[in-house]
TIMI-2910 file (N, C-alpha, C, CB; in pm, 1 decimal, decimal comma, always signed):
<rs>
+----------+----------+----------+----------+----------+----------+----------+----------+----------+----------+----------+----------+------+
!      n_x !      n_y !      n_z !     ca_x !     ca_y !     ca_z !      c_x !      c_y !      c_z !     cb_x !     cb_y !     cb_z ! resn !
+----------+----------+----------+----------+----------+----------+----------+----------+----------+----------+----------+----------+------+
!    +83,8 !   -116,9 !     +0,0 !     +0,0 !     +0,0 !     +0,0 !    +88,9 !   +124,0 !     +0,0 !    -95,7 !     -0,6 !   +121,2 !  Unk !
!    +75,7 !   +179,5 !    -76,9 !   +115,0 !   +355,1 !   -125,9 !    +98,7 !   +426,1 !    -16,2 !    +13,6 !   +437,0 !   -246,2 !  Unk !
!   +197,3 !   +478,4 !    +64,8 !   +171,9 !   +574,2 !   +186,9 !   +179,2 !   +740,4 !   +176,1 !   +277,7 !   +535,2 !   +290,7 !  Unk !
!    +25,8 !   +829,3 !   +199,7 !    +58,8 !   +904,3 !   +131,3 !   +130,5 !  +1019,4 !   +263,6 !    -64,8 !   +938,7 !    +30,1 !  Unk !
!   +191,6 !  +1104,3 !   +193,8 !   +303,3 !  +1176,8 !   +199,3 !   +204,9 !  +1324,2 !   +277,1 !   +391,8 !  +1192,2 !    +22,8 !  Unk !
!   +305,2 !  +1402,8 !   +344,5 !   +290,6 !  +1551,4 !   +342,3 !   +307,5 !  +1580,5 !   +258,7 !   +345,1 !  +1627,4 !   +403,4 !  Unk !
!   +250,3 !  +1715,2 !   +179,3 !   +279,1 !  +1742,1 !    +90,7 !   +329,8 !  +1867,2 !   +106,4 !   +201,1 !  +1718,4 !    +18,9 !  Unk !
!   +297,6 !  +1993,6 !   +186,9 !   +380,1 !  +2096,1 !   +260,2 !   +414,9 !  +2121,1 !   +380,8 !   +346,7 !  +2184,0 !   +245,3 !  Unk !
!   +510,5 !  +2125,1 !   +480,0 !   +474,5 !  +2132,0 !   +594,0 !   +472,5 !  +2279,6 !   +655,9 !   +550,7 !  +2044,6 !   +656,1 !  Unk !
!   +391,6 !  +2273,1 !   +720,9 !   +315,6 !  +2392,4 !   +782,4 !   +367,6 !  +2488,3 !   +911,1 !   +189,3 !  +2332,7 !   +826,4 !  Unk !
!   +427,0 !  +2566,5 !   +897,8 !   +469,6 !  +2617,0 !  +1001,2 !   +412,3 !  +2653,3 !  +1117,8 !   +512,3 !  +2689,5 !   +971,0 !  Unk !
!   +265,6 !  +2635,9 !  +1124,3 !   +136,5 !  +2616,5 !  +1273,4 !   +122,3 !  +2483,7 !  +1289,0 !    -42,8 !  +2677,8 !  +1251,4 !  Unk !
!   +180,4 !  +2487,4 !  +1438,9 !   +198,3 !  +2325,2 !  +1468,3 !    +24,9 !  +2283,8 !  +1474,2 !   +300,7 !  +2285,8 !  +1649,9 !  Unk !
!    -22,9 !  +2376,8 !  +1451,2 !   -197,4 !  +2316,8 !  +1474,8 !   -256,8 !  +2248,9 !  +1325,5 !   -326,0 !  +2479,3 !  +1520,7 !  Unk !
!   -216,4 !  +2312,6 !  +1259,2 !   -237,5 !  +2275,9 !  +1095,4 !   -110,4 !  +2137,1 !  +1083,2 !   -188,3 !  +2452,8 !   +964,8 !  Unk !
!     -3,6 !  +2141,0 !  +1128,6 !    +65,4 !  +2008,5 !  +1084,2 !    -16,8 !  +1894,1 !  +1133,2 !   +216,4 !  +1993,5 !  +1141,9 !  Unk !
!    -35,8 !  +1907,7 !  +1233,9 !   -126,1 !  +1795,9 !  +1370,1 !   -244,6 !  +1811,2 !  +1283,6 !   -157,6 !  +1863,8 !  +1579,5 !  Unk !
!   -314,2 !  +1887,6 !  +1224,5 !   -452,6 !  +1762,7 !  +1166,7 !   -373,0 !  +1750,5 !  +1053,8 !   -652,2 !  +1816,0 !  +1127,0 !  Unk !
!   -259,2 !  +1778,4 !   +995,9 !   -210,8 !  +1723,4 !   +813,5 !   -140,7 !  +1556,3 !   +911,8 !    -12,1 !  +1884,8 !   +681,4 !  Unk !
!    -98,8 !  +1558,7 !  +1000,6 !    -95,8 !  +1430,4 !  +1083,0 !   -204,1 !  +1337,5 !  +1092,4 !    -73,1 !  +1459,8 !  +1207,5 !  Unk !
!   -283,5 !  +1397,5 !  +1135,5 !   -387,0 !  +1293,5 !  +1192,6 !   -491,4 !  +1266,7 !  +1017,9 !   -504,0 !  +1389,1 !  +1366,6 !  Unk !
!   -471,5 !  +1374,2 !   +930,1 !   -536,3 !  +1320,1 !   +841,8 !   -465,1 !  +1188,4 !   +749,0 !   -573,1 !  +1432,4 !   +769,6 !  Unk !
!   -317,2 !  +1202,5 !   +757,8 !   -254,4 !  +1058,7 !   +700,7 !   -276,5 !   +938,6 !   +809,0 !    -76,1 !  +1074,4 !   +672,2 !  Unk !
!   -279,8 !   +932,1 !   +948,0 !   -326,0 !   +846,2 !   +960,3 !   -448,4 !   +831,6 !   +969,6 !   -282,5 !   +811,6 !  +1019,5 !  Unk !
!   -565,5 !   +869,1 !   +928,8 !   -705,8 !   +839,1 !   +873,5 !   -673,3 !   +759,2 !   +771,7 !   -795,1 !   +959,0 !   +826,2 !  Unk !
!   -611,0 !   +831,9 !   +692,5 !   -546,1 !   +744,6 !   +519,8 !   -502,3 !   +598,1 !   +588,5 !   -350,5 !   +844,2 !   +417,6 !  Unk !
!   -417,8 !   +647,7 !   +636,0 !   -340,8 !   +498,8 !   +633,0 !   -404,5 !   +388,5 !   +743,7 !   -164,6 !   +522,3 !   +676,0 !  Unk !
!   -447,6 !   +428,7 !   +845,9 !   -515,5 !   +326,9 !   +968,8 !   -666,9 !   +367,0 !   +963,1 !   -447,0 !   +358,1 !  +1147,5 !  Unk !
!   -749,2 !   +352,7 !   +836,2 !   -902,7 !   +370,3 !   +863,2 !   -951,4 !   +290,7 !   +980,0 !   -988,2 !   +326,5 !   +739,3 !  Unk !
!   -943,5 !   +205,4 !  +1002,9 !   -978,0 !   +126,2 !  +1115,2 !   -950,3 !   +172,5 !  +1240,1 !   -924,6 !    +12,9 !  +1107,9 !  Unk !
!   -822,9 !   +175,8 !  +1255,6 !   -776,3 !   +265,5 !  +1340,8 !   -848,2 !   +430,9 !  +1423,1 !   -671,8 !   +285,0 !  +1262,2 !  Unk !
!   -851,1 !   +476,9 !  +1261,2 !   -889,4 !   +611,6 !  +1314,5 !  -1031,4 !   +657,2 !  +1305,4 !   -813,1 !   +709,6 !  +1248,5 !  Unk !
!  -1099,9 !   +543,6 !  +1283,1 !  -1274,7 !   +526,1 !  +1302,8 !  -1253,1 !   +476,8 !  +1512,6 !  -1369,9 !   +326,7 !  +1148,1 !  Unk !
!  -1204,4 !   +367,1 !  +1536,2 !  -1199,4 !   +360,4 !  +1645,8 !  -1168,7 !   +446,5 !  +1777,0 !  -1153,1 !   +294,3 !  +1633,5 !  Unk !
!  -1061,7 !   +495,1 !  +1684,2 !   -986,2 !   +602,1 !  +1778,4 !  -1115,4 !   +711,9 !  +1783,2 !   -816,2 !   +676,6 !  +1700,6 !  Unk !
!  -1222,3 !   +770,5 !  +1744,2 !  -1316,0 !   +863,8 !  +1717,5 !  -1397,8 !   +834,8 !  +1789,5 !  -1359,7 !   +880,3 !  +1603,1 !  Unk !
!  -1444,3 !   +662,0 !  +1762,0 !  -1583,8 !   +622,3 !  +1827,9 !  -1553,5 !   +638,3 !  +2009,1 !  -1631,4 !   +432,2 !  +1773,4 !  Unk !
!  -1416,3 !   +590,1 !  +2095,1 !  -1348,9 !   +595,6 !  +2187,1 !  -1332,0 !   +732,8 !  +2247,6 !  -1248,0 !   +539,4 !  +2153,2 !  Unk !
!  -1309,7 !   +837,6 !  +2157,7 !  -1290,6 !   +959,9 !  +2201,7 !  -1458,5 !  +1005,0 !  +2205,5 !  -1180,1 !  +1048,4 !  +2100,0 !  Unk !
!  -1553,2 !   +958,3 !  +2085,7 !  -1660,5 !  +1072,6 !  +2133,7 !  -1726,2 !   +976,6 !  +2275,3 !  -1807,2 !  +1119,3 !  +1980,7 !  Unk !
!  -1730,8 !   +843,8 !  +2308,6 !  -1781,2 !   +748,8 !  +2408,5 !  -1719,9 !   +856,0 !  +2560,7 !  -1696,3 !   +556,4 !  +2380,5 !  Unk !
!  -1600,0 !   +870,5 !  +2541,7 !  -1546,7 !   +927,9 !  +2658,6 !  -1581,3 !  +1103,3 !  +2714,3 !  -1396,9 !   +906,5 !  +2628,9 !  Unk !
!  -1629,0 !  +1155,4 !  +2576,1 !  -1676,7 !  +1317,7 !  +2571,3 !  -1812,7 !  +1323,7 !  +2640,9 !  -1696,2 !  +1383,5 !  +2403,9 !  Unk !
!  -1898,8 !  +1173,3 !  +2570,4 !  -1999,8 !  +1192,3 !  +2619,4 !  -2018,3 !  +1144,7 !  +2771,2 !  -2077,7 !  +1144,7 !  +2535,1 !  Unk !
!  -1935,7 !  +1077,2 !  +2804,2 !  -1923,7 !  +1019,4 !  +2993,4 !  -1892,2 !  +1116,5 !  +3083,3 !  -1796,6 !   +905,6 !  +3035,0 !  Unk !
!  -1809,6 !  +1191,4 !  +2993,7 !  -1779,0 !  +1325,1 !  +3106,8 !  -1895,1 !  +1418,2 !  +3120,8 !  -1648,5 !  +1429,8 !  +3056,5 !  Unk !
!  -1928,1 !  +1495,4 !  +3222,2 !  -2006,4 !  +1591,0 !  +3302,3 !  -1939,7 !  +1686,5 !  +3240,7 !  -2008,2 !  +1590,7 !  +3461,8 !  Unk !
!  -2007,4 !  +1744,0 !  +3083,1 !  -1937,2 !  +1853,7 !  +3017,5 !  -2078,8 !  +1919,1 !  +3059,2 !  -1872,5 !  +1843,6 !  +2840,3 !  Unk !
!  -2168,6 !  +1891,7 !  +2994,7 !  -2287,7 !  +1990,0 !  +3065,6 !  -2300,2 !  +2026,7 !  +3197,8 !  -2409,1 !  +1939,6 !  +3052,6 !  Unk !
!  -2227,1 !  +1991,9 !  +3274,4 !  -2234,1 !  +2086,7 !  +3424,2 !  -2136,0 !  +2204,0 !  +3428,2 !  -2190,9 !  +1991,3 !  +3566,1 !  Unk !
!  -2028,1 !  +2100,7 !  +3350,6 !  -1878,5 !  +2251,7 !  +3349,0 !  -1933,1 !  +2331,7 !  +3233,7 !  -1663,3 !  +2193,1 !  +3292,7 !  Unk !
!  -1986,3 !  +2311,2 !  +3154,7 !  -2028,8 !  +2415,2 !  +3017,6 !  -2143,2 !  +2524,0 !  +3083,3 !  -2117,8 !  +2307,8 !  +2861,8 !  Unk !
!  -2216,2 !  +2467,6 !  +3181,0 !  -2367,0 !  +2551,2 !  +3210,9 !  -2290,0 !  +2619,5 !  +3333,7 !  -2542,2 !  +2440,5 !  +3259,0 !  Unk !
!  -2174,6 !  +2567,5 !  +3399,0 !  -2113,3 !  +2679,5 !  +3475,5 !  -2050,6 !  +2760,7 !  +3470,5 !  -2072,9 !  +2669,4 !  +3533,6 !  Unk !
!  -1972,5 !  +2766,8 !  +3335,4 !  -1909,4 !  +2863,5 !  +3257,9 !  -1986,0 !  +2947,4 !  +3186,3 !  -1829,6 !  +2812,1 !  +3178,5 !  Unk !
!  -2086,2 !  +2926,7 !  +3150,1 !  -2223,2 !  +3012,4 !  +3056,9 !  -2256,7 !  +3067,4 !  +3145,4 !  -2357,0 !  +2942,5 !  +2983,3 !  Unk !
!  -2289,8 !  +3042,0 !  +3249,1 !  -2414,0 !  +3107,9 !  +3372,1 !  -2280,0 !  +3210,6 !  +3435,2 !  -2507,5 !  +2948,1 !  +3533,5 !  Unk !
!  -2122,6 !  +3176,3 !  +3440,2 !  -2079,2 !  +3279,2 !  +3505,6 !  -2062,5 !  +3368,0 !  +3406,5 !  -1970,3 !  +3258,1 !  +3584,0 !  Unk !
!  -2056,3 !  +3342,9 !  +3239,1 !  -2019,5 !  +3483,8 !  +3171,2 !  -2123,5 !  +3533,8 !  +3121,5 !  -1921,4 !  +3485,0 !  +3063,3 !  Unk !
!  -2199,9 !  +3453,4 !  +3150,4 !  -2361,0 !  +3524,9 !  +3058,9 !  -2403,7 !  +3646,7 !  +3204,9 !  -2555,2 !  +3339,7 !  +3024,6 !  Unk !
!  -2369,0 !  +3618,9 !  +3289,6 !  -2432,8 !  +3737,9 !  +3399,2 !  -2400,3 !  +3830,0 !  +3384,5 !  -2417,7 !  +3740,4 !  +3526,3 !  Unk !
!  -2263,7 !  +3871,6 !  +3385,9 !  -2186,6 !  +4012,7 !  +3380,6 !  -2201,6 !  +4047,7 !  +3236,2 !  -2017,2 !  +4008,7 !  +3427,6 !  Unk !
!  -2212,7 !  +3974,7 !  +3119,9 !  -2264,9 !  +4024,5 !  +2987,3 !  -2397,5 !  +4037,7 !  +2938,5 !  -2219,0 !  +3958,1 !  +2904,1 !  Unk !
!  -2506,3 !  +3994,3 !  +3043,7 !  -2624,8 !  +4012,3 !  +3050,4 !  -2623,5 !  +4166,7 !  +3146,0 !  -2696,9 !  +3872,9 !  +3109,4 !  Unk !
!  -2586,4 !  +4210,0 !  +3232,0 !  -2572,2 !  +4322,2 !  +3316,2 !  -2514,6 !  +4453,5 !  +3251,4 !  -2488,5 !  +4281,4 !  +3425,8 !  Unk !
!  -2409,5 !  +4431,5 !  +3199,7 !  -2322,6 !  +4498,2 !  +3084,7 !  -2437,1 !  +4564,9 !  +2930,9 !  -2196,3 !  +4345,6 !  +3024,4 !  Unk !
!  -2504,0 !  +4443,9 !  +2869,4 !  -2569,1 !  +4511,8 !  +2816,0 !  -2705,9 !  +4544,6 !  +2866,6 !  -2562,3 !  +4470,8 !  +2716,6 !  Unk !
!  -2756,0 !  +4523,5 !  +2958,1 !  -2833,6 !  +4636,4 !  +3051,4 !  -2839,6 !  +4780,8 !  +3042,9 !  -2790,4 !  +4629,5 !  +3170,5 !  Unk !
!  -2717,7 !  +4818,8 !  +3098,1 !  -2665,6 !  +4921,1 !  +3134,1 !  -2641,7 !  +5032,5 !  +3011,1 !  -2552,2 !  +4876,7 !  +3201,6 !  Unk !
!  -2592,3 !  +4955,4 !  +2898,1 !  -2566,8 !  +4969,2 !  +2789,1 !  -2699,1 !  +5041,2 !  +2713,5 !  -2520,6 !  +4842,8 !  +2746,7 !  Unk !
!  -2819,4 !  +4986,4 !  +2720,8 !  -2910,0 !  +4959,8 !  +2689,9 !  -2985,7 !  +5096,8 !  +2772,8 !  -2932,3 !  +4813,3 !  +2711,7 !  Unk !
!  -2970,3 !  +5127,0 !  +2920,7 !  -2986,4 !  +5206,3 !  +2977,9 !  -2951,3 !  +5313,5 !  +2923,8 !  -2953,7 !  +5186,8 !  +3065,8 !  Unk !
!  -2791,5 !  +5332,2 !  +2924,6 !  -2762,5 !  +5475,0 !  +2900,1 !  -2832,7 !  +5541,4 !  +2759,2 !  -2600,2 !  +5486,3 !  +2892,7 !  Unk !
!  -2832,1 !  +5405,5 !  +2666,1 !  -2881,0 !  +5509,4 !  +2533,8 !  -3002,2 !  +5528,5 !  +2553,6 !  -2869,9 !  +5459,1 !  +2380,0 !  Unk !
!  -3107,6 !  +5434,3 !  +2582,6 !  -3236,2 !  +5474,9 !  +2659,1 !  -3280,4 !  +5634,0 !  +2721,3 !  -3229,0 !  +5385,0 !  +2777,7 !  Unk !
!  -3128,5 !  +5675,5 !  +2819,8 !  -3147,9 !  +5828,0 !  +2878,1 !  -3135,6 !  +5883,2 !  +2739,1 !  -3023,3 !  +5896,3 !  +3003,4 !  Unk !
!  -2990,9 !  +5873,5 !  +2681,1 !  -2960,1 !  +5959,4 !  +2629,2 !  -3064,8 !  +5995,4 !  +2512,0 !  -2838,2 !  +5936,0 !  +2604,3 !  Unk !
!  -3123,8 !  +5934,8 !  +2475,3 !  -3256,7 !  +5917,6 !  +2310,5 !  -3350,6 !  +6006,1 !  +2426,3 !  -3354,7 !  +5680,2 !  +2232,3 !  Unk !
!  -3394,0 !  +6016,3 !  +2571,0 !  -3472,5 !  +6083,2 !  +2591,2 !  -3438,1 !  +6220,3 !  +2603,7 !  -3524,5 !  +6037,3 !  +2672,1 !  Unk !
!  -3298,4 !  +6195,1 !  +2653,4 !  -3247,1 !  +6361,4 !  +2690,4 !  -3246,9 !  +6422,6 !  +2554,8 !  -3073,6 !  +6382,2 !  +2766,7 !  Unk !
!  -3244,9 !  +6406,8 !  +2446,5 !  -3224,7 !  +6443,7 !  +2300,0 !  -3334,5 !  +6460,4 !  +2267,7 !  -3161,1 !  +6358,1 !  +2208,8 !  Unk !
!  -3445,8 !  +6378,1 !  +2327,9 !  -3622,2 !  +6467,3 !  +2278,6 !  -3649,5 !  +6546,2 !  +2350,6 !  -3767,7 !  +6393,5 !  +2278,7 !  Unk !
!  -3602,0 !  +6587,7 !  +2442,1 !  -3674,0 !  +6702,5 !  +2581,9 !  -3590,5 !  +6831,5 !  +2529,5 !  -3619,9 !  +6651,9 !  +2799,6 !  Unk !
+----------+----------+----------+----------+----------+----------+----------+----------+----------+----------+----------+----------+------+
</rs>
């Protein structure tokens, strides 16, 4: 079997790492179907919806408050501009 090659390498180690992981898709389909089914089995076991809804609920407050306020001032200011 023909192993295929990089064809440029990438100076963002983030772009080499999937030009990585996409040759071994190529080359270990089996492999890298398993390796997927294993990783999403384990995403879904973890308690991401408690850490995700506690991270939302702490930045959604102060950016829910923020545009409040926001919302306030032009509120005055559109009235102070009709009076």
């Amino acid at each position: 079997m023909k192993r295929p090659r990089l064809t440029a390498r990438s100076a963002n180690p983030e772009n080499r790492w999937i030009e990585q992981v996409e040759v071994f898709a190529r080359q270990e389909p089996t492999k890298a179907m398993a390796s997927a089914a294993g990783l999403g089995l384990l995403l879904n076991l973890l308690p991401m919806s408690g850490v995700l809804g506690r991270v939302l609920r702490a930045a959604l407050k102060p950016a829910l408050l923020g545009l409040g306020i926001y919302k306030g001032v032009e509120l005055y200011r559109s009235r102070r501009k009709a009076a």
